[in-house]
mmCIF file as gemmi writes it, N, C-alpha and C atoms, coordinates in Angstrom:
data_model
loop_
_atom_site.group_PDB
_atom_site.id
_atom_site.type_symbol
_atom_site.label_atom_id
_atom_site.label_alt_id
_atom_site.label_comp_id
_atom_site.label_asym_id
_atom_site.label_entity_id
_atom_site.label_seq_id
_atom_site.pdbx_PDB_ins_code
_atom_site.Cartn_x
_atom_site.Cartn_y
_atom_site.Cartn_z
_atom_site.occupancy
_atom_site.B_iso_or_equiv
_atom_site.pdbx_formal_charge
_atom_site.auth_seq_id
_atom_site.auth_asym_id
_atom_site.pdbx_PDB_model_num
ATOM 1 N N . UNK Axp A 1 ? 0.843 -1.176 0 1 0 ? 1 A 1
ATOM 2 C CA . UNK Axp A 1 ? 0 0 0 1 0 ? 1 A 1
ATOM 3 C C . UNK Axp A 1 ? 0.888 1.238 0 1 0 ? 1 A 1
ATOM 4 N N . UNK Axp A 2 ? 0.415 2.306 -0.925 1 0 ? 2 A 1
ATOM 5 C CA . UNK Axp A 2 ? 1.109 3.433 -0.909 1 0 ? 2 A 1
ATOM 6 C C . UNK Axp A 2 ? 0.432 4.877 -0.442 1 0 ? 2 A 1
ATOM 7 N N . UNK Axp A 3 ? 0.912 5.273 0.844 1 0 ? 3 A 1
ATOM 8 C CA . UNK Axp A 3 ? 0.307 6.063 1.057 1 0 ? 3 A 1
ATOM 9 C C . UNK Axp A 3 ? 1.128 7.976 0.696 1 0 ? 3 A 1
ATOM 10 N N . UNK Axp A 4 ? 0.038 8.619 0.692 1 0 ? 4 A 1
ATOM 11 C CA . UNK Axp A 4 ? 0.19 10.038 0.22 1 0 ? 4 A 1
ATOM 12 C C . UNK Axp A 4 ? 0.903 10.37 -0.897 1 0 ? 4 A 1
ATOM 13 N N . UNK Axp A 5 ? 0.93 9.357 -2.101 1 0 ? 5 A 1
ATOM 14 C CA . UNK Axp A 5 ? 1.336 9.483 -3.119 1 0 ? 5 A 1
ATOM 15 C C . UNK Axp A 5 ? 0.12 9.052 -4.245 1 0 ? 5 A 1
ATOM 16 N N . UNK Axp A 6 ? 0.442 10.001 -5.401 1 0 ? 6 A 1
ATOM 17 C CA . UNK Axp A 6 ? -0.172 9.476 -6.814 1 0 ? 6 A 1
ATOM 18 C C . UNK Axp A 6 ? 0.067 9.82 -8.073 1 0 ? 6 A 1
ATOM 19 N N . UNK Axp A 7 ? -0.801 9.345 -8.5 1 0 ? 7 A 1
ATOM 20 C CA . UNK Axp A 7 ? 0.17 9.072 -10.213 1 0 ? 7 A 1
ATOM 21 C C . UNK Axp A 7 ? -0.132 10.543 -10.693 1 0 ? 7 A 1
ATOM 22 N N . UNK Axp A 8 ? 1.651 11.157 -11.267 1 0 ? 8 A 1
ATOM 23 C CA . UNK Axp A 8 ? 1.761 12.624 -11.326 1 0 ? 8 A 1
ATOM 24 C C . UNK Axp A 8 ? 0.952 12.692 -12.99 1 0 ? 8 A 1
ATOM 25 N N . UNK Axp A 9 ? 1.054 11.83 -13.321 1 0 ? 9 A 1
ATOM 26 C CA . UNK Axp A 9 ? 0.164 11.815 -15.054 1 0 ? 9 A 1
ATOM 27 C C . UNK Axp A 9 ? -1.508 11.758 -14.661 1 0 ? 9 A 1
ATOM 28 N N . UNK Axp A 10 ? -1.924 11.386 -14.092 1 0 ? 10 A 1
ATOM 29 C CA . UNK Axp A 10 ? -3.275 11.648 -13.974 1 0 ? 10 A 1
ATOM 30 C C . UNK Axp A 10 ? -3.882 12.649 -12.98 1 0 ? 10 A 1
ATOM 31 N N . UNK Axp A 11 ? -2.19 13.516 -12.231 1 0 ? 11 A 1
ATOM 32 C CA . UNK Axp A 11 ? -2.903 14.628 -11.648 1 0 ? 11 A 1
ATOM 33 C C . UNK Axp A 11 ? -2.589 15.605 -12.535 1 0 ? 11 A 1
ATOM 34 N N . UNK Axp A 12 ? -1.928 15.549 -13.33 1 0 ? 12 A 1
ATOM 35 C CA . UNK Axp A 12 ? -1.334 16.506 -14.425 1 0 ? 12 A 1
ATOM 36 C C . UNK Axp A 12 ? -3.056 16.588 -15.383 1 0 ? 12 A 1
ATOM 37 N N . UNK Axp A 13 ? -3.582 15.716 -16.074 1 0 ? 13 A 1
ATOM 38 C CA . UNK Axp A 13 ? -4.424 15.917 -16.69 1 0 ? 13 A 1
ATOM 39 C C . UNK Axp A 13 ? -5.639 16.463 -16.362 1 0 ? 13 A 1
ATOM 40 N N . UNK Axp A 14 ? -5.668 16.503 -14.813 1 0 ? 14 A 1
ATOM 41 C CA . UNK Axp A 14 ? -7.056 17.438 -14.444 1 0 ? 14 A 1
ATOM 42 C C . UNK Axp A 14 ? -5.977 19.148 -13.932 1 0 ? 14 A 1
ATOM 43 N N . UNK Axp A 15 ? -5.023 19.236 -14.411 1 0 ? 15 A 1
ATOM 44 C CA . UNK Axp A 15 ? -4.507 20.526 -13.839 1 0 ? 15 A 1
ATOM 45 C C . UNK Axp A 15 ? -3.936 21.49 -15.05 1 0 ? 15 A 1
ATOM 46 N N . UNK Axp A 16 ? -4.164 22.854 -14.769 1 0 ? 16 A 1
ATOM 47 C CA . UNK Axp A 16 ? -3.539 23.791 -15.958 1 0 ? 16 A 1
ATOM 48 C C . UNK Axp A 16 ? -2.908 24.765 -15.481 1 0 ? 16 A 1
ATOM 49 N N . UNK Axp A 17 ? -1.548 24.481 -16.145 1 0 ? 17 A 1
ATOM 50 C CA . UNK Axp A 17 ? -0.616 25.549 -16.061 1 0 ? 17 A 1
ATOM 51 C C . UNK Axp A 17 ? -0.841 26.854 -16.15 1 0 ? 17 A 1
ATOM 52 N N . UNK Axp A 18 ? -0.35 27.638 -15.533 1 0 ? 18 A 1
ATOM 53 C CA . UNK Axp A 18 ? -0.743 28.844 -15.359 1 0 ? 18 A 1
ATOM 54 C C . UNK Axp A 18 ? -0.009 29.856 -15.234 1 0 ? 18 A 1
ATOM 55 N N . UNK Axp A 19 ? 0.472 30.683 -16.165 1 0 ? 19 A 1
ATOM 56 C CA . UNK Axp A 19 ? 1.703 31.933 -15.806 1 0 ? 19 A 1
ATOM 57 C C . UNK Axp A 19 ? 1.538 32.754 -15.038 1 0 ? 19 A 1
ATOM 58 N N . UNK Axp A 20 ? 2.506 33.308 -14.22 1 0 ? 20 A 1
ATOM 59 C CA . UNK Axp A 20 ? 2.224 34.907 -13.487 1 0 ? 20 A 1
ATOM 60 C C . UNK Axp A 20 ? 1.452 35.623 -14.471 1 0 ? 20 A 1
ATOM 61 N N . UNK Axp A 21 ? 0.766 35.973 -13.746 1 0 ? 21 A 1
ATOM 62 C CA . UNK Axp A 21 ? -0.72 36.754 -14.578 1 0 ? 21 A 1
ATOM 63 C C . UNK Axp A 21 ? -1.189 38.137 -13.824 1 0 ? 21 A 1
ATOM 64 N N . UNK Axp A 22 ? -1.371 39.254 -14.416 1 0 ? 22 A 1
ATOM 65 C CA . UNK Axp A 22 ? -1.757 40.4 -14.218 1 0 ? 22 A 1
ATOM 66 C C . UNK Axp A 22 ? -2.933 40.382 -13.805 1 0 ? 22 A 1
ATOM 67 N N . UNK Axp A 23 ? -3.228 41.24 -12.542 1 0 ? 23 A 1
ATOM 68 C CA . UNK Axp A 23 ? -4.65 40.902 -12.277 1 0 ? 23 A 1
ATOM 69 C C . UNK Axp A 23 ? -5.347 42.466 -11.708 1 0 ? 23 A 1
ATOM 70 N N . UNK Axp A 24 ? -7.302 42.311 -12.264 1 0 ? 24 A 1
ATOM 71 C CA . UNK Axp A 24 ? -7.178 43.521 -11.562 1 0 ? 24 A 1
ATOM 72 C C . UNK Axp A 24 ? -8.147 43.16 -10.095 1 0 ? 24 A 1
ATOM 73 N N . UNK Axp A 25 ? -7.591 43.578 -8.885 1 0 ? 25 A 1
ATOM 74 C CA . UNK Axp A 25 ? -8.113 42.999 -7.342 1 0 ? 25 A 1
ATOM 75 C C . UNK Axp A 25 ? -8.575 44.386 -6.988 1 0 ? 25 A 1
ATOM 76 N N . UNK Axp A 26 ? -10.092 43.925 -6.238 1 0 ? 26 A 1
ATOM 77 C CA . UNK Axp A 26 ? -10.721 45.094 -5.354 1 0 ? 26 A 1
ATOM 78 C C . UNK Axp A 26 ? -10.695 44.464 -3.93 1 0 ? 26 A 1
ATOM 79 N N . UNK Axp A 27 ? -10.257 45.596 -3.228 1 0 ? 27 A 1
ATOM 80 C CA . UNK Axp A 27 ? -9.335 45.057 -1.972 1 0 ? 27 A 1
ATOM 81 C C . UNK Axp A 27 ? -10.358 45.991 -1.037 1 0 ? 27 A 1
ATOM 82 N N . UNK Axp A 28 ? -10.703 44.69 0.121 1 0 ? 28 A 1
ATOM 83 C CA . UNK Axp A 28 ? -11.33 46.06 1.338 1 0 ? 28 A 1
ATOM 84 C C . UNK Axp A 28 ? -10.271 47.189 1.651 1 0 ? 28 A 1
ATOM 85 N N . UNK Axp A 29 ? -10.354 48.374 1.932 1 0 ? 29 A 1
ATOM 86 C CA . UNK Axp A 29 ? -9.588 49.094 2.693 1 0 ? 29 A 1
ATOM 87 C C . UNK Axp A 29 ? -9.904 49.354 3.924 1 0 ? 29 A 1
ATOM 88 N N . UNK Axp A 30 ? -8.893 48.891 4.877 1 0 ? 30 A 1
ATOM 89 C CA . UNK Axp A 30 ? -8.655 49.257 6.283 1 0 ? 30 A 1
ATOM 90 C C . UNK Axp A 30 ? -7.637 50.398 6.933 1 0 ? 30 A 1
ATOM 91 N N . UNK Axp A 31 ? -7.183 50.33 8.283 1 0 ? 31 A 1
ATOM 92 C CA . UNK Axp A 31 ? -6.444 51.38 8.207 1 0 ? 31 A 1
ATOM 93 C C . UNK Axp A 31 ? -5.104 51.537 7.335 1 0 ? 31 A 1
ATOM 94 N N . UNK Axp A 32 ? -4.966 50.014 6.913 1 0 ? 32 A 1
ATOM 95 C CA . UNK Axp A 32 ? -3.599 50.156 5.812 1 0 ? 32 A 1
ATOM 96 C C . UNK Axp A 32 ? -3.789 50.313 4.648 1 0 ? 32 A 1
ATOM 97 N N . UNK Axp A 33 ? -5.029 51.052 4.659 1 0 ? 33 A 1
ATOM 98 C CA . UNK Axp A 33 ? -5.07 51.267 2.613 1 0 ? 33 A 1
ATOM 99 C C . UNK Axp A 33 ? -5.822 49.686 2.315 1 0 ? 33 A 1
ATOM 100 N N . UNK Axp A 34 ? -5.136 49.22 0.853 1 0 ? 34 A 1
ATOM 101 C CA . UNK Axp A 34 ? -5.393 47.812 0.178 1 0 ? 34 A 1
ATOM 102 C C . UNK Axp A 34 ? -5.288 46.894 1.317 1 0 ? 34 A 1
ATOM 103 N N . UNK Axp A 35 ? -5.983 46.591 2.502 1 0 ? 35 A 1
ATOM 104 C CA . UNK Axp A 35 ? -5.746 45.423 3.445 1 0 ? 35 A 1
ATOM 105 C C . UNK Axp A 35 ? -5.822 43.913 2.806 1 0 ? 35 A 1
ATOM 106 N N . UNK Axp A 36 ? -6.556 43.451 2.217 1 0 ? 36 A 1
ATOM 107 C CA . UNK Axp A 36 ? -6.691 42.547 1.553 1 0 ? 36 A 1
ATOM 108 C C . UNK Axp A 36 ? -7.689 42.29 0.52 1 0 ? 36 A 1
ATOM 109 N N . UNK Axp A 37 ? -7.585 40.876 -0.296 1 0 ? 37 A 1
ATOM 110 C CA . UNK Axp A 37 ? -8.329 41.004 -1.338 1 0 ? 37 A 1
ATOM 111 C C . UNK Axp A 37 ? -9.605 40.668 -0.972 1 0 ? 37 A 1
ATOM 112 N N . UNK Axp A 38 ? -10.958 40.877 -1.647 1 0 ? 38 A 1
ATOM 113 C CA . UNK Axp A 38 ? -12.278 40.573 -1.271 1 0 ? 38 A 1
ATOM 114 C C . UNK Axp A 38 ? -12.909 40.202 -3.131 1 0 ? 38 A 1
ATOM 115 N N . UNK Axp A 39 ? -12.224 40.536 -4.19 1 0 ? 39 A 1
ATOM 116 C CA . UNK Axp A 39 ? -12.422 39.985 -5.233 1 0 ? 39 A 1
ATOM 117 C C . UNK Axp A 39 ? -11.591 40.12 -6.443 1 0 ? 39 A 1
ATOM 118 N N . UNK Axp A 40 ? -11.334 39.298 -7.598 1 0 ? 40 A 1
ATOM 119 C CA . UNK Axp A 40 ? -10.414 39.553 -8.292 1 0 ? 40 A 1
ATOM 120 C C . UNK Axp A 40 ? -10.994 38.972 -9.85 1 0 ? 40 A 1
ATOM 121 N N . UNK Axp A 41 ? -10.473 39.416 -10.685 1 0 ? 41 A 1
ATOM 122 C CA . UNK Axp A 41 ? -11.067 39.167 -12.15 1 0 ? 41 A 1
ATOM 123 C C . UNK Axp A 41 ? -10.232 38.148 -12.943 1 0 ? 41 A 1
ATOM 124 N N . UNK Axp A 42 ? -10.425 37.035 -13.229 1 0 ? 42 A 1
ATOM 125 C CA . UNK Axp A 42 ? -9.496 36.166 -13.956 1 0 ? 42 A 1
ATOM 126 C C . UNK Axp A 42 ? -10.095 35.674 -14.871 1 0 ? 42 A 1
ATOM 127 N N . UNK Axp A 43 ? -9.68 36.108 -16.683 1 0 ? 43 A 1
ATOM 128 C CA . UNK Axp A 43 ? -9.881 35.608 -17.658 1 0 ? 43 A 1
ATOM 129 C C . UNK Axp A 43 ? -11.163 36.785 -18.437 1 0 ? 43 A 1
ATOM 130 N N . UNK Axp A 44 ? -11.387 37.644 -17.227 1 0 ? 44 A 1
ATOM 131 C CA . UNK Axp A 44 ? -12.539 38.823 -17.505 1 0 ? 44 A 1
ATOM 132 C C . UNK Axp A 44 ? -14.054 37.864 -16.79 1 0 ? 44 A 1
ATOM 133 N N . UNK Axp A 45 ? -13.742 37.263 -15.701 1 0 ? 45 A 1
ATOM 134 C CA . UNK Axp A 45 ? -14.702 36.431 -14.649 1 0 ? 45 A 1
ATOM 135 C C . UNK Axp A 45 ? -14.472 37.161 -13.489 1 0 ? 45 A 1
ATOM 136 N N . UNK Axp A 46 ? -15.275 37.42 -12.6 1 0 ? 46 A 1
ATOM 137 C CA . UNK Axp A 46 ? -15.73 37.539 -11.227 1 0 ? 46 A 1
ATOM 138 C C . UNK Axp A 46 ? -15.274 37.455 -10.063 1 0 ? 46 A 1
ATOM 139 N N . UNK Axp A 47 ? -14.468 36.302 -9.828 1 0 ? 47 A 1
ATOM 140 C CA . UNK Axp A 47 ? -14.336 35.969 -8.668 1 0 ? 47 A 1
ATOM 141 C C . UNK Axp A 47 ? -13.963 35.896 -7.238 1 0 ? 47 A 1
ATOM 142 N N . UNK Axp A 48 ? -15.002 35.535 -6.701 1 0 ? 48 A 1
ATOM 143 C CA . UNK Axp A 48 ? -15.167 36.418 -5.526 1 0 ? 48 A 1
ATOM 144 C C . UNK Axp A 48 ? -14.199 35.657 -3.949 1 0 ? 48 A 1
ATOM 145 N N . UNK Axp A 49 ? -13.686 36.025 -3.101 1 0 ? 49 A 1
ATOM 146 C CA . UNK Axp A 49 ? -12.772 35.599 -2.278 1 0 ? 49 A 1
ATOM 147 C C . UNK Axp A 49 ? -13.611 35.49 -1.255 1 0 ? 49 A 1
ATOM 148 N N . UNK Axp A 50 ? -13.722 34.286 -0.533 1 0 ? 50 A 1
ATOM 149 C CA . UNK Axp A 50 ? -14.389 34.035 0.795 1 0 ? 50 A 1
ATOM 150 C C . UNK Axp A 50 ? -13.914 33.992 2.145 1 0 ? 50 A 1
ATOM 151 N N . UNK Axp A 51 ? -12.499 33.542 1.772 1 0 ? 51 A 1
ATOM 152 C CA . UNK Axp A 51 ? -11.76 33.707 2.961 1 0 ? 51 A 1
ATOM 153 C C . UNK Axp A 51 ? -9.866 34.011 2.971 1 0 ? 51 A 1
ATOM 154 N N . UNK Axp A 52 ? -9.406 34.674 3.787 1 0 ? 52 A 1
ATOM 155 C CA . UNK Axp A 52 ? -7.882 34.62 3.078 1 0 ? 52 A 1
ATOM 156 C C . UNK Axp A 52 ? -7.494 33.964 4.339 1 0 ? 52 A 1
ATOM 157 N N . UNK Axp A 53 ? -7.389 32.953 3.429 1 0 ? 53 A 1
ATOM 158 C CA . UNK Axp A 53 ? -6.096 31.817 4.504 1 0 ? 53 A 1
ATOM 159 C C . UNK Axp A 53 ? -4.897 32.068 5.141 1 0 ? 53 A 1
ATOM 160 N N . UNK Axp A 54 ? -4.285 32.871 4.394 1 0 ? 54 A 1
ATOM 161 C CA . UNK Axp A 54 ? -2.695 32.935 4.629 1 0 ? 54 A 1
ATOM 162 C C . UNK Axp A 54 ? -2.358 34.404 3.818 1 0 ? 54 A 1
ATOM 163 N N . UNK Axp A 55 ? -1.626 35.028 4.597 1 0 ? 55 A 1
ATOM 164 C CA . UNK Axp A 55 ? -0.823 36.545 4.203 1 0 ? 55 A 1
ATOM 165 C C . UNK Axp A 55 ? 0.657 36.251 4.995 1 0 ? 55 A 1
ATOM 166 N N . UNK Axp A 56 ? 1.584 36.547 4.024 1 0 ? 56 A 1
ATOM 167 C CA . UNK Axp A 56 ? 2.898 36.729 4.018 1 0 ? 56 A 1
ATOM 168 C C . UNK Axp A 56 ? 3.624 37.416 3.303 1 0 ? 56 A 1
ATOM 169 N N . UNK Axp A 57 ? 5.146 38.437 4.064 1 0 ? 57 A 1
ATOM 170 C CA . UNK Axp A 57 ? 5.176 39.42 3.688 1 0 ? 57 A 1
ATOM 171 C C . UNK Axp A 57 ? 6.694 39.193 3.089 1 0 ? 57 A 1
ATOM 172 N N . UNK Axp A 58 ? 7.211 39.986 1.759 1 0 ? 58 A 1
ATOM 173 C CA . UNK Axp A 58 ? 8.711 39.715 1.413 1 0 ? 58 A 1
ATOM 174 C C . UNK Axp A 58 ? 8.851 41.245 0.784 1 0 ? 58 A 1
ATOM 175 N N . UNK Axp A 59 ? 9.787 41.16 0.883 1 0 ? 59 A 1
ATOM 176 C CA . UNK Axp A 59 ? 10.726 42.892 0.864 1 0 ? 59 A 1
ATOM 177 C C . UNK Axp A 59 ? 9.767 43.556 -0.829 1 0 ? 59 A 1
ATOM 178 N N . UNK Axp A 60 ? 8.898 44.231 -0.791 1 0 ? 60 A 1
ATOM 179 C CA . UNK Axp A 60 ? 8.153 44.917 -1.63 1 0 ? 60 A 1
ATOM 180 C C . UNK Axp A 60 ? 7.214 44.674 -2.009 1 0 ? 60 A 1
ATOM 181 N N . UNK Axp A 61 ? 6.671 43.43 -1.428 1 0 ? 61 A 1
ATOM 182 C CA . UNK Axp A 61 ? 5.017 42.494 -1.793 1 0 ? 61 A 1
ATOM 183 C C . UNK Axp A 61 ? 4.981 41.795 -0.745 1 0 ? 61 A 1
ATOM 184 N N . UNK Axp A 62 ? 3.374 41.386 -1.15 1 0 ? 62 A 1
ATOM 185 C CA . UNK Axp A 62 ? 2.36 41.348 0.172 1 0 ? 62 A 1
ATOM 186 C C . UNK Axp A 62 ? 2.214 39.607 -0.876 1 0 ? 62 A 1
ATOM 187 N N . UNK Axp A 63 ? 1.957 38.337 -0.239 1 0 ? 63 A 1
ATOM 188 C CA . UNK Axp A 63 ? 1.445 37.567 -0.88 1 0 ? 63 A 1
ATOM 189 C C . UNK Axp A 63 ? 0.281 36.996 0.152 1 0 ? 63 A 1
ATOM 190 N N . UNK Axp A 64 ? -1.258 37.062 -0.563 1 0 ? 64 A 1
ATOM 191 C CA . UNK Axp A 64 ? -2.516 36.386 -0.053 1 0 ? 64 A 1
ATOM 192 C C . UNK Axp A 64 ? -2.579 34.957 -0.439 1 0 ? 64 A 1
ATOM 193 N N . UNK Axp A 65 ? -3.045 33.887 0.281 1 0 ? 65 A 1
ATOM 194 C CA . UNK Axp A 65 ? -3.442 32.467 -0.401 1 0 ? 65 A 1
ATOM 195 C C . UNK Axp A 65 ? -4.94 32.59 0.13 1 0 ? 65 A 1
ATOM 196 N N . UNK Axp A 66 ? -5.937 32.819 -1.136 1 0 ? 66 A 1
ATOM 197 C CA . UNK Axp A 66 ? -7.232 32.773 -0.687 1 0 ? 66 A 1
ATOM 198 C C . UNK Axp A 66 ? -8.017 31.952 -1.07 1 0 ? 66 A 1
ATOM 199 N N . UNK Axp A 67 ? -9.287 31.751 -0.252 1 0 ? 67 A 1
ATOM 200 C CA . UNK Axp A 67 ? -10.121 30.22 -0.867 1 0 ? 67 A 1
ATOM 201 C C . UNK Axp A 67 ? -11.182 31.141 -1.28 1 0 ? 67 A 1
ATOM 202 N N . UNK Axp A 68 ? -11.781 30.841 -2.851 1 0 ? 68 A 1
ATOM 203 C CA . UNK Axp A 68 ? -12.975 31.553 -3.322 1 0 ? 68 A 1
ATOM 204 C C . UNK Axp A 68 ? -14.103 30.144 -3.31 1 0 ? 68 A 1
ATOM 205 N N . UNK Axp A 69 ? -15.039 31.117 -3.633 1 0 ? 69 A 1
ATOM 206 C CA . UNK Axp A 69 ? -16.57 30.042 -3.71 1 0 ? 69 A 1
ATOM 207 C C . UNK Axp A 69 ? -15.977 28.568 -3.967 1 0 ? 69 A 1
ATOM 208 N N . UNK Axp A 70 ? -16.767 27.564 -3.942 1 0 ? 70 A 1
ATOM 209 C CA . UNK Axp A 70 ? -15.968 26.6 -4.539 1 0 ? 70 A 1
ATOM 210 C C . UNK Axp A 70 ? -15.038 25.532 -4.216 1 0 ? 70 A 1
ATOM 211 N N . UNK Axp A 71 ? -14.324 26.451 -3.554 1 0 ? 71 A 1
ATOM 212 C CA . UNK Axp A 71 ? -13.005 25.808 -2.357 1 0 ? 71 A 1
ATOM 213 C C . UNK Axp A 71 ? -11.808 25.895 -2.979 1 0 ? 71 A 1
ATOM 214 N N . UNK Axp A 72 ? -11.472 26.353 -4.647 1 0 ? 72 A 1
ATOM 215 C CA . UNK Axp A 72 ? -10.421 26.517 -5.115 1 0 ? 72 A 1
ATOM 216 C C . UNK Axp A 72 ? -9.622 27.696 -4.328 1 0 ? 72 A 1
ATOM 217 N N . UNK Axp A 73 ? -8.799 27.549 -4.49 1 0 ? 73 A 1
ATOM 218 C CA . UNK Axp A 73 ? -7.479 28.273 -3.61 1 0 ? 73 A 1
ATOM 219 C C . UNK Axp A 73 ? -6.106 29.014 -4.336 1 0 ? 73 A 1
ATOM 220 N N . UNK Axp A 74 ? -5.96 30.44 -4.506 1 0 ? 74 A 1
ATOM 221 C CA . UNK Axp A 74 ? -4.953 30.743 -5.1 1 0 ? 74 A 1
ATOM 222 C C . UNK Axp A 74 ? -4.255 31.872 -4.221 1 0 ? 74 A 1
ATOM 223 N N . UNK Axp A 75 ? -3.035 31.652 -4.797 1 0 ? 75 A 1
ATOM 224 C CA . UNK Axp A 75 ? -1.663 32.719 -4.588 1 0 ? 75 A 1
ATOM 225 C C . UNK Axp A 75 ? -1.537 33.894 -5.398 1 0 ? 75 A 1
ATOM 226 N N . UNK Axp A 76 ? -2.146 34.95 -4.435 1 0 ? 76 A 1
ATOM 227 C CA . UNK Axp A 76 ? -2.243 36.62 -5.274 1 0 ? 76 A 1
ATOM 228 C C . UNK Axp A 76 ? -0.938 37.178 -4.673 1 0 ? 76 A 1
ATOM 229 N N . UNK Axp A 77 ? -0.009 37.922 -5.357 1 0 ? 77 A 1
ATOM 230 C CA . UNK Axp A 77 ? 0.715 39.032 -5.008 1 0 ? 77 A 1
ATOM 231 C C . UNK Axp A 77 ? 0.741 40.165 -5.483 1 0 ? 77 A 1
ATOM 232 N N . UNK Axp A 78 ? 1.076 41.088 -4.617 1 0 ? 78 A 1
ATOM 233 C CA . UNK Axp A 78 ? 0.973 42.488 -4.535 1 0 ? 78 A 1
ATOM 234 C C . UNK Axp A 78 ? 1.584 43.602 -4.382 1 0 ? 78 A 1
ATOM 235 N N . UNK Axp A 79 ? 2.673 43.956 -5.785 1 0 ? 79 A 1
ATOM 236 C CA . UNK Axp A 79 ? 3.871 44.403 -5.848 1 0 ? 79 A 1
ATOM 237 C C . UNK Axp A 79 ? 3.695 46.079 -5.047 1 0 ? 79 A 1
ATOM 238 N N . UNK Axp A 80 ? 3.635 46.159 -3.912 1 0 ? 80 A 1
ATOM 239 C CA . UNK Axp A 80 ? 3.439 47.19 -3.345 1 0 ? 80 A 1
ATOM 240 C C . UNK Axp A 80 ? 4.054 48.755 -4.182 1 0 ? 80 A 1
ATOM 241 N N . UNK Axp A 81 ? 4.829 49.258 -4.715 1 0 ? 81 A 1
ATOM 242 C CA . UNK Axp A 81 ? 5.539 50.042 -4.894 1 0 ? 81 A 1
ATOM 243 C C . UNK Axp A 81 ? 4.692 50.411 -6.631 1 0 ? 81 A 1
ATOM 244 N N . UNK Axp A 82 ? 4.647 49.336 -7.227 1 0 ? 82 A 1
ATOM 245 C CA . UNK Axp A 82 ? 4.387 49.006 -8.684 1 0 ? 82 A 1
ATOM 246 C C . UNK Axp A 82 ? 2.705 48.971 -8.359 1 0 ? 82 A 1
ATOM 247 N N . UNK Axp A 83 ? 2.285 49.006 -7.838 1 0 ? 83 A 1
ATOM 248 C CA . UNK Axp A 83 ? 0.79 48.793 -7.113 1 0 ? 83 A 1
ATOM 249 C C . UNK Axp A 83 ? 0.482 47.661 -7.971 1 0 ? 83 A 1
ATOM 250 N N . UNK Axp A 84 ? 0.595 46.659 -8.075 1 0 ? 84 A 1
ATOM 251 C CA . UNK Axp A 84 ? 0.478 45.407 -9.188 1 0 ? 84 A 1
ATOM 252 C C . UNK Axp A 84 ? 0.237 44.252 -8.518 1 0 ? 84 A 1
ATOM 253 N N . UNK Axp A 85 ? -1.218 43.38 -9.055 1 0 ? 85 A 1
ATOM 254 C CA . UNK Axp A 85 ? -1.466 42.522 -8.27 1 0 ? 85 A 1
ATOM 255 C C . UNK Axp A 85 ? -1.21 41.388 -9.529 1 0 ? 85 A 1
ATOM 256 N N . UNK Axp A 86 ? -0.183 40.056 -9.259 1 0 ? 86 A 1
ATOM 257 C CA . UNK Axp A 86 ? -0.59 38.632 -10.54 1 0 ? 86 A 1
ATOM 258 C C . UNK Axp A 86 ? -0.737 37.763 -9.302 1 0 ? 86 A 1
ATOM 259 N N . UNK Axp A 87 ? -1.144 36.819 -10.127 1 0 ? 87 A 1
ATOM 260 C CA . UNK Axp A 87 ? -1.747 34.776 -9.988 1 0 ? 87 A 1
ATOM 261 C C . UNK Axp A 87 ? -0.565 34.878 -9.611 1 0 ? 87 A 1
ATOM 262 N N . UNK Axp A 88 ? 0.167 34.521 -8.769 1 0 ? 88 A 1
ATOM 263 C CA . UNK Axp A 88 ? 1.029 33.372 -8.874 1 0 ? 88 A 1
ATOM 264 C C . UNK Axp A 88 ? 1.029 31.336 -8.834 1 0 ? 88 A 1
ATOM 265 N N . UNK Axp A 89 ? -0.163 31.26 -8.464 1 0 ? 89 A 1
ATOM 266 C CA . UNK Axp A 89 ? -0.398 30.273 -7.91 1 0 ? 89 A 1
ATOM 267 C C . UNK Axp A 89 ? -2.051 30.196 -7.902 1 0 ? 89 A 1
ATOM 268 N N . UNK Axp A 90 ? -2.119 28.576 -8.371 1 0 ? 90 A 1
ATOM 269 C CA . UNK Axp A 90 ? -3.184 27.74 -8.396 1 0 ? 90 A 1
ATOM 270 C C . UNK Axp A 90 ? -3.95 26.741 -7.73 1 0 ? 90 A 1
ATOM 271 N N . UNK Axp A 91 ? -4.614 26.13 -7.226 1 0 ? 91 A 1
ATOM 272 C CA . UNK Axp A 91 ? -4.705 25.109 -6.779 1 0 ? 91 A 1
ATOM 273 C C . UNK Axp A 91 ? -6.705 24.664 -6.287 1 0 ? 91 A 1
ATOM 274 N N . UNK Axp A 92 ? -6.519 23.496 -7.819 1 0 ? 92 A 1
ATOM 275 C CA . UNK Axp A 92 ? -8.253 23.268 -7.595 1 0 ? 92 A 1
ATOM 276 C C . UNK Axp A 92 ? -8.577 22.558 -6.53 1 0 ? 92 A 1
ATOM 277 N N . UNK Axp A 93 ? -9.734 22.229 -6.237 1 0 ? 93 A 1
ATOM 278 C CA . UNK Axp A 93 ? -10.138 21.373 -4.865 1 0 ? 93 A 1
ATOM 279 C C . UNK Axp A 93 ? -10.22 20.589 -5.525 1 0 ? 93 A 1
ATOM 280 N N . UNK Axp A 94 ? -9.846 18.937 -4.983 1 0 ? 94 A 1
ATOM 281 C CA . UNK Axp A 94 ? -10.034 17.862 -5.185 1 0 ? 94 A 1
ATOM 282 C C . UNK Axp A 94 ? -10.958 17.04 -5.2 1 0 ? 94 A 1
């Protein structure tokens, strides 16, 4: 028995690559300005952020991992200086 492993060819075929991607994010504002994201547009779609899991910070960007409707889950960053939000990161629910 093999556990927490699986076949990388049949997770590859339900998954799509995805480049750093330009995005445009409407962010609540709190006392820090852009506090976080609350929705973002991908592909010229909607979508709306339900919860932000995870915020972490690196010398000129802000990176969110948020779960939208759905339960899919992505990696937004937020080139503070450049005011620039891309995808970095994907990840469908299983």
């Amino acid at each position: 028995m093999r556990l927490g492993t699986r076949s990388w060819r049949k997770a590859g075929k339900r998954c799509e690559l995805v480049g750093e991607q330009i995005l445009r994010v409407e962010c609540y504002s709190g006392y820090k300005g852009e506090e976080r994201p609350v929705r973002f547009y991908f592909r010229e779609k909607a979508i709306e952020v339900i919860e932000t899991e995870d915020r972490w910070y690196s010398p000129g960007a802000t990176f969110f991992r948020v779960v939208v409707d759905g339960g899919d889950r992505y990696v937004l960053r937020h080139e503070e200086a450049q005011d620039v939000w891309s995808l970095i990161g994907y990840r469908a629910i299983a």
